[in-house]
TORZAVEX-805925 format. One line per 8 residues: their letters; for each residue z, x, y of C-alpha. Coordinates in Angstrom, 3 decimals. Example, Ala and Ser with C-alpha at 12.3 -4.5 7.8 and 13.67 -1.06 7.14 Angstrom:
2
as = 7.800,12.300,-4.500; 7.140,13.670,-1.060 $
//
This chain:
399
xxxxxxxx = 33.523,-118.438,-51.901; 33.321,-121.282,-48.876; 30.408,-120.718,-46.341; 29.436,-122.300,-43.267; 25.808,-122.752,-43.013; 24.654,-123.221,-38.967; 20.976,-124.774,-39.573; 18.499,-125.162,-36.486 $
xxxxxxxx = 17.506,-128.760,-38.247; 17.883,-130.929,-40.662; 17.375,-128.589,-44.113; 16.242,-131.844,-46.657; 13.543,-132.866,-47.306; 12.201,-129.378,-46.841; 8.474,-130.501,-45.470; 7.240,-126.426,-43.957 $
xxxxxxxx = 8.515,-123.425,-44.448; 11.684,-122.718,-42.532; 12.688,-125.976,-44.161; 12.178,-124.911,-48.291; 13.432,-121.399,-47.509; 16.563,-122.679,-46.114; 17.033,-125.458,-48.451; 16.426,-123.623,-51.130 $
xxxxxxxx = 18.934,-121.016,-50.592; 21.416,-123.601,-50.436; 20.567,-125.033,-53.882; 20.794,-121.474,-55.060; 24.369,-121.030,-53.592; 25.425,-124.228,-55.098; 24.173,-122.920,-58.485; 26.351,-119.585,-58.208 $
xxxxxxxx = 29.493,-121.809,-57.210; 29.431,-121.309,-53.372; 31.250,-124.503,-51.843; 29.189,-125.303,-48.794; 30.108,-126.655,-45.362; 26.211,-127.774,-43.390; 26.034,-127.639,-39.569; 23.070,-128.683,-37.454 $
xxxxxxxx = 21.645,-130.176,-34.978; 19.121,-133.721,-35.076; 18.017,-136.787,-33.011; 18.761,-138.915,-35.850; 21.122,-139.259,-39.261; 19.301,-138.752,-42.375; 18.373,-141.463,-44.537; 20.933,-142.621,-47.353 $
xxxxxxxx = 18.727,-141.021,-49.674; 18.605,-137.559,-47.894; 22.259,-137.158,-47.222; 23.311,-138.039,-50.818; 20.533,-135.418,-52.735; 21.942,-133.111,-49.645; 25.612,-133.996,-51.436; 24.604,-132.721,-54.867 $
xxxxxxxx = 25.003,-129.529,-53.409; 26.802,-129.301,-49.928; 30.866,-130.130,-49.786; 30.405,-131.256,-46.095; 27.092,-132.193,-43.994; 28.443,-132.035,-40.290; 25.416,-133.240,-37.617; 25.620,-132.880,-34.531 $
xxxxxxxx = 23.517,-135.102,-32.738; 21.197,-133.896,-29.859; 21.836,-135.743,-26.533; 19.889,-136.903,-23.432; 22.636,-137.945,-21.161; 21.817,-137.246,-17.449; 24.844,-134.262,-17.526; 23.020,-132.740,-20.817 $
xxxxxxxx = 20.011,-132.411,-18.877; 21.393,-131.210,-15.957; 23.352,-128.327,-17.975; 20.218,-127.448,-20.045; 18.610,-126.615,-16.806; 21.785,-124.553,-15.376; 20.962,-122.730,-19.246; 17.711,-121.857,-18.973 $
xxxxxxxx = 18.631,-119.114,-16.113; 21.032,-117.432,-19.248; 19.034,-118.741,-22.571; 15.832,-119.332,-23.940; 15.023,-123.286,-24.208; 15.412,-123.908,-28.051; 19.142,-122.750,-27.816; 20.067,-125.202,-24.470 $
xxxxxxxx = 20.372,-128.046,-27.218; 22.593,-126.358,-29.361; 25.156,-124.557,-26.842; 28.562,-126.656,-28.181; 31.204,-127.424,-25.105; 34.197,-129.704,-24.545; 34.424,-132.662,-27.081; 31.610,-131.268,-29.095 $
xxxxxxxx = 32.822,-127.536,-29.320; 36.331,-129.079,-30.503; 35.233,-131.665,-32.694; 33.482,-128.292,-34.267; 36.057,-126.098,-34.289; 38.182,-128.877,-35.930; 35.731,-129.446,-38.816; 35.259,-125.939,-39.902 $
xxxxxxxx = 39.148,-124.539,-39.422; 39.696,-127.654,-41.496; 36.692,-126.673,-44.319; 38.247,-123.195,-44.269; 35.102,-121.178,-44.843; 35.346,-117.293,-45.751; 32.478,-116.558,-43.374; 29.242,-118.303,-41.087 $
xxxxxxxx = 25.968,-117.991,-42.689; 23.623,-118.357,-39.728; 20.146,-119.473,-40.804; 18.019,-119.042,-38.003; 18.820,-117.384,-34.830; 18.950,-120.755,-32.548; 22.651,-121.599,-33.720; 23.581,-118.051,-32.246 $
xxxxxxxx = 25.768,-119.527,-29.760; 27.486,-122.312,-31.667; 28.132,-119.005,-34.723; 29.668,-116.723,-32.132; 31.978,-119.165,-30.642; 33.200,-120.006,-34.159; 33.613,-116.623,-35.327; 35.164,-116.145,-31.593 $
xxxxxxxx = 38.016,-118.568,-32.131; 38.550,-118.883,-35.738; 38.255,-114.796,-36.651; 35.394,-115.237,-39.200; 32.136,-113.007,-39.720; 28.661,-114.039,-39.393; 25.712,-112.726,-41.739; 22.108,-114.091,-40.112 $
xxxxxxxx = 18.699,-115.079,-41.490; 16.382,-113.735,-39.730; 13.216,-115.835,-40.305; 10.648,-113.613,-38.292; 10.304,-112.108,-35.343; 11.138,-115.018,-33.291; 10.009,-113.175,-29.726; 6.640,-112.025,-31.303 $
xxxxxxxx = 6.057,-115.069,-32.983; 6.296,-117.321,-30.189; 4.491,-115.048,-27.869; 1.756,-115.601,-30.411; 1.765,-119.817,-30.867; 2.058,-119.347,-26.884; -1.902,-118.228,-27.232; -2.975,-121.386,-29.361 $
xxxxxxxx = -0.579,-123.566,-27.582; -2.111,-126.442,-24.308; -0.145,-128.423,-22.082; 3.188,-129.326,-22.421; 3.583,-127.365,-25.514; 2.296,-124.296,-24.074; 5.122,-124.758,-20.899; 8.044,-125.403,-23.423 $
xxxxxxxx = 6.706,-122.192,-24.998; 6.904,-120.069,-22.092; 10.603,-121.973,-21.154; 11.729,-120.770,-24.886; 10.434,-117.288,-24.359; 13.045,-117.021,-21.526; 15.462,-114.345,-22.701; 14.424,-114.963,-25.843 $
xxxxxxxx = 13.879,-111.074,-27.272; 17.540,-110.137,-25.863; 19.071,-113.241,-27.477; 17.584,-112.459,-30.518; 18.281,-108.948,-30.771; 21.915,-109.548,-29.656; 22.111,-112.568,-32.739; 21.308,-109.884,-35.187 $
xxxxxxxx = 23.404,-107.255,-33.671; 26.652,-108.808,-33.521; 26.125,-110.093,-36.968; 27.930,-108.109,-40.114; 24.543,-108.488,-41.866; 21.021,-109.775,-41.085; 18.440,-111.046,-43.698; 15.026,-110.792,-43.125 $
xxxxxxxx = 12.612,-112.449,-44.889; 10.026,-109.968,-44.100; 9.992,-106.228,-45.042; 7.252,-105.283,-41.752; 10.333,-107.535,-39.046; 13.244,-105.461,-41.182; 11.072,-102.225,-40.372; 10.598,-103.482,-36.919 $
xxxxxxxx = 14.573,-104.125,-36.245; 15.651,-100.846,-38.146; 13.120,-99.001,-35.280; 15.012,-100.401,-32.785; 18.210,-98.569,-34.538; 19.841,-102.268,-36.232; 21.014,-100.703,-39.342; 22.488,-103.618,-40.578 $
xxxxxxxx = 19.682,-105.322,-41.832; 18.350,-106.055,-45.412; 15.755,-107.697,-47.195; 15.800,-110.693,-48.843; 12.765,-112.662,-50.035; 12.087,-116.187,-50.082; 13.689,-117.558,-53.194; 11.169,-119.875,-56.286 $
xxxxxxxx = 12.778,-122.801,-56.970; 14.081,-121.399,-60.174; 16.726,-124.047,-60.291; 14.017,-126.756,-61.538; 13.273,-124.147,-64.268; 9.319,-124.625,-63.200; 8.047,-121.206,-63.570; 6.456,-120.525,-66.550 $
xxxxxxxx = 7.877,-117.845,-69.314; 5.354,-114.453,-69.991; 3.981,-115.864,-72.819; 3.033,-119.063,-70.891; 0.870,-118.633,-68.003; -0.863,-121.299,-66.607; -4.412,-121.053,-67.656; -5.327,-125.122,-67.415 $
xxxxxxxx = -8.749,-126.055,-66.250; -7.730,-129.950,-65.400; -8.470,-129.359,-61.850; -8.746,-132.018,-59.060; -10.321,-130.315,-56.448; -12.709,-126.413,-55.543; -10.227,-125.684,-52.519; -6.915,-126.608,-51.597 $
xxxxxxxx = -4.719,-125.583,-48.775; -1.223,-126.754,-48.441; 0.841,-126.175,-45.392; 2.084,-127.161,-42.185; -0.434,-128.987,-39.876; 1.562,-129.559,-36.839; 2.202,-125.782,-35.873; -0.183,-124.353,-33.303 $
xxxxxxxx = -1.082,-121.473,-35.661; -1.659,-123.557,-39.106; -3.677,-125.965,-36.837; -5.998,-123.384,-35.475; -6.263,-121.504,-38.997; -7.398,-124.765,-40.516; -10.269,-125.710,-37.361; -11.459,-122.470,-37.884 $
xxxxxxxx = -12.179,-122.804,-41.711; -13.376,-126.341,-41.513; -15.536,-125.654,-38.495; -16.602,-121.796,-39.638; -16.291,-121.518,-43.271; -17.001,-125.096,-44.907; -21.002,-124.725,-43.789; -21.363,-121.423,-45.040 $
xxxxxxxx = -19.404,-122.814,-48.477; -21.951,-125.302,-49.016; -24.574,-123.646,-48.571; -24.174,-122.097,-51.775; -22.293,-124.969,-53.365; -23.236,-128.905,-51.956; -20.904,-130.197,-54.071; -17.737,-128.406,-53.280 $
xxxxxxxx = -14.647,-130.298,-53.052; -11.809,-129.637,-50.503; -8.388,-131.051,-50.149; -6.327,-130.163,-46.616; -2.828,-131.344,-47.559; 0.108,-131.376,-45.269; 3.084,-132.763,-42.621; 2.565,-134.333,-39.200 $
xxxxxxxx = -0.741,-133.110,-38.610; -2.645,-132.546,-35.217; -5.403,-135.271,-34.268; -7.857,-132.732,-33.949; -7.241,-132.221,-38.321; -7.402,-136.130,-38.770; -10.754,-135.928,-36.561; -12.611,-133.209,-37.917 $
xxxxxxxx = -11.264,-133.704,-41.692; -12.581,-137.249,-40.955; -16.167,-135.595,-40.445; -16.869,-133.644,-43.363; -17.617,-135.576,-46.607; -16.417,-132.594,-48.811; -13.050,-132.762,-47.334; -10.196,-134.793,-48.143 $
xxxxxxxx = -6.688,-135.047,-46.103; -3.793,-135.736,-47.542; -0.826,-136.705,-44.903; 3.334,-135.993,-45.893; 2.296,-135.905,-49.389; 5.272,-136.824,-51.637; 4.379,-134.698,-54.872; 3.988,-130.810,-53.812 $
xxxxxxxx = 4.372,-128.783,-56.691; 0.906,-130.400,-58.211; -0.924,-129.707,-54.926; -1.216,-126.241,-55.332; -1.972,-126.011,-58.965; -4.564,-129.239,-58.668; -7.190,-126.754,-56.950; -9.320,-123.983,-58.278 $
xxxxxxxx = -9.255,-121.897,-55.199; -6.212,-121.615,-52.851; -6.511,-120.916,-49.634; -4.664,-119.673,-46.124; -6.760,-119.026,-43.566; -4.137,-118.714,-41.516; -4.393,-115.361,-38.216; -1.317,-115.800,-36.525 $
xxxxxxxx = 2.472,-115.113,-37.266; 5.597,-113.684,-37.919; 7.936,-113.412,-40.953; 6.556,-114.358,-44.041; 4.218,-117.471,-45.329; 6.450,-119.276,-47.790; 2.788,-121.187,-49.221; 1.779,-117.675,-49.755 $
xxxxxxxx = 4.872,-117.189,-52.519; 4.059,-121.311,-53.390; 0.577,-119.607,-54.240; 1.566,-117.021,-55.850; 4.054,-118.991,-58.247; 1.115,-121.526,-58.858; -1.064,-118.504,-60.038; -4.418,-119.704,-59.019 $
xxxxxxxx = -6.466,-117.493,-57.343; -6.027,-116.468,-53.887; -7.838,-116.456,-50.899; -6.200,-115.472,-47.172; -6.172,-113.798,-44.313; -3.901,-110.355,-43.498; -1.536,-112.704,-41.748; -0.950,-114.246,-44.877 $
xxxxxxxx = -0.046,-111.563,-46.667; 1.931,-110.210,-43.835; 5.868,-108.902,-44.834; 5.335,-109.202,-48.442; 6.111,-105.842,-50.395; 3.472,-103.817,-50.786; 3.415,-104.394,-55.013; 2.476,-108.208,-53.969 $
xxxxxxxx = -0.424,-107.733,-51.883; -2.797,-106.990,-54.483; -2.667,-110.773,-56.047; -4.352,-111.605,-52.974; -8.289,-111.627,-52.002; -8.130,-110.681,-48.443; -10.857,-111.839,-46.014; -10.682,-112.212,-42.291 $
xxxxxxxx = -14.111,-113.040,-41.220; -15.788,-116.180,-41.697; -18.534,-115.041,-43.888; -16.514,-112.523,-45.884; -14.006,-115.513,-46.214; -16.872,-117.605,-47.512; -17.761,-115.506,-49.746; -14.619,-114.689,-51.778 $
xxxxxxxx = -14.195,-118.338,-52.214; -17.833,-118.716,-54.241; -16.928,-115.967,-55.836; -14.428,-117.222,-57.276; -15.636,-120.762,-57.813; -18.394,-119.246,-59.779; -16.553,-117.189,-62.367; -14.059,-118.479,-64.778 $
xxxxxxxx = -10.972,-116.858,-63.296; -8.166,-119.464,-63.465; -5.348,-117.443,-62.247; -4.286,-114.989,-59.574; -3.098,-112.560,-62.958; 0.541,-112.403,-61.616; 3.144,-112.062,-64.267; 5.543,-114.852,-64.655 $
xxxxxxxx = 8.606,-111.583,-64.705; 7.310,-109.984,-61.478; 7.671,-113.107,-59.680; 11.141,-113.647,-61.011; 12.035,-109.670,-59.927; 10.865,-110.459,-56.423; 11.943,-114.475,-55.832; 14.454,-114.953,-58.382 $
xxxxxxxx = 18.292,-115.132,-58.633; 18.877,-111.804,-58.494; 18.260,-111.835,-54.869; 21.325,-114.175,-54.250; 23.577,-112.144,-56.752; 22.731,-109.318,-54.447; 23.697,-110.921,-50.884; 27.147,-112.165,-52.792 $
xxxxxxx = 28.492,-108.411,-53.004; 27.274,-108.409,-49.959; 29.470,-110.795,-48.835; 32.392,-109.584,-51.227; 32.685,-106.478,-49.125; 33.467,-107.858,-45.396; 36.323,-110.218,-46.746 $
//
């Protein structure tokens, strides 16, 4: 089978969420023989390095670069009456819309996979004028999600959140509409979409990175004690929501933690994080920061405690399946739990409030409780290949 792939950004390295979901659905089509043509959009090329690990497993990676010519910004204002503000840099016309057309009648692809609805336009004018399907991934409730970083947003970000919110919930719905199949990541946003009579949808999880054969067999779980750090949180810290999770567990929580322990230890690891992070994790002894850290996997399983004190959201938490994979015990907020089935939630020690959040973490610091008691096969039923195999047939049946 030959897919398109229509990326909002640059999948590799995959540094937050949207990033590792995407790119590691790619490395899972590669493994099941998909031949893969990558669209998107970026200020800049990758780096040598990027574009040839990107090669391992994608036949063609086609950018198109973003541009701030005096007649692009004049025509992304003329958009913004029609189109929220994320899609005016990826609407494809003239040179660019035949350069595009070119490269994909050339790759010959059976159908566009559209990850992430901010391609919409570019997908629809490809399917438009060279007869192919489009399946989306639907990565949350875009609408509802950016109504919500709209609340923790200030200044400029908080007016290029109100431009992108600009017939944003019709553009989405339409993206999913039109499409022969969405996939949601989350079951709540399927249930949501399926209210609103889009039959069309299914489920499909966030995928392990099975491929690096890292997750452990039944008879193996992880059950070390070489531990680095109490806490650890791993995440993005350069989304509104992340950042104001974090502030208020360093500025809330941490006291009431050390009360009861002085000698706790704390590591906030992450990408491109706020100044207000660097500032307060600069404060607090206890607390270390750890800035585009190269090693991941070992962040998550270097800490006693895990932590996402995350409030605020759509879709699902990708760190909250990193979590679950690392089995370590659990600490988060609803949000974090939020579109995970059901059978999941219970691996998770759920605590909104800052004392009540306090206190699951000391109780688990003071017991010996290494893991989050997740079997290795659940996590394989749930995040495994399986979930590819199934979207496949999917795909079988509108050629």
């Amino acid at each position: 089978m030959r897919i398109t792939l229509i990326s909002h950004a640059i999948p590799y390295p995959p540094v937050h969420g949207g990033r590792i979901d995407i790119w590691r659905r790619i490395k899972a089509f590669a493994s099941f023989g998909v031949k893969l043509q990558l669209i998107y959009w970026s200020h800049n090329s990758p780096e040598p390095q990027e574009l040839a690990e990107m090669e391992k497993y994608i036949e063609q990676v086609y950018l198109i670069p973003f541009k701030r010519t005096p007649l692009k910004i004049a025509r992304r204002i003329i958009d913004l009456f029609s189109y929220p503000y994320e899609m005016t840099t990826r609407i494809p016309r003239g040179q660019e819309l035949t350069s595009l057309l070119s490269q994909v009648k050339e790759f010959n692809p059976d159908l566009i996979f559209l990850d992430g609805i901010q391609g919409s336009t570019a997908a629809n004018e490809l399917s438009k004028n060279l007869n192919l399907p489009i399946v989306t991934r639907s990565h949350n409730i875009e609408h509802l999600y950016q109504q919500q970083l709209l609340q923790a947003a200030t200044g400029w970000r908080k007016l290029k959140k109100q431009l992108y919110l600009t017939n944003l919930e019709q553009y989405e719905e339409n993206a999913l509409r039109n499409s022969a199949f969405f996939y949601d990541i989350s079951v709540d946003d399927l249930k949501f979409w399926q209210e609103r009579g889009l039959n069309n949808g299914r489920y499909l999880p966030p995928l392990m990175d099975w491929t690096k054969n890292n997750i452990p067999e039944p008879e193996n779980k992880i059950t070390d004690s070489n531990f680095d750090y109490d806490i650890v949180y791993f995440g993005g810290l350069g989304s509104d929501n992340n950042v104001e999770g974090i502030v208020w567990f360093l500025t809330n929580v941490v006291p009431l933690i050390q009360q009861k322990i002085a000698t706790v230890t704390i590591l906030i690891a992450g990408f491109a994080p706020f100044p207000i992070i660097k500032q307060l994790c600069s404060k607090i002894d206890c607390v270390e920061l750890r800035v585009n850290p190269s090693e991941t996997e070992h962040l998550y399983r270097s800490g006693r405690v895990l932590i996402n004190p995350v409030s605020a959201g759509s879709g699902v938490n990708i760190k909250s399946i990193e979590m679950l994979v690392s089995q370590r015990p659990i600490v988060s907020r609803n949000q974090g739990v939020s579109g995970l089935p059901q059978e999941l939630k219970k691996y998770f020690i759920i605590a909104n409030d800052e004392q009540s959040f306090a206190e699951a973490i000391i109780n688990c610091l003071s017991t010996d409780s290494q893991t989050n008691n997740i079997e290795p096969e659940i996590l394989n039923s749930f995040f495994g290949p399986q979930a590819i195999k199934n979207i496949l047939e999917d795909f079988e049946s509108i050629l």
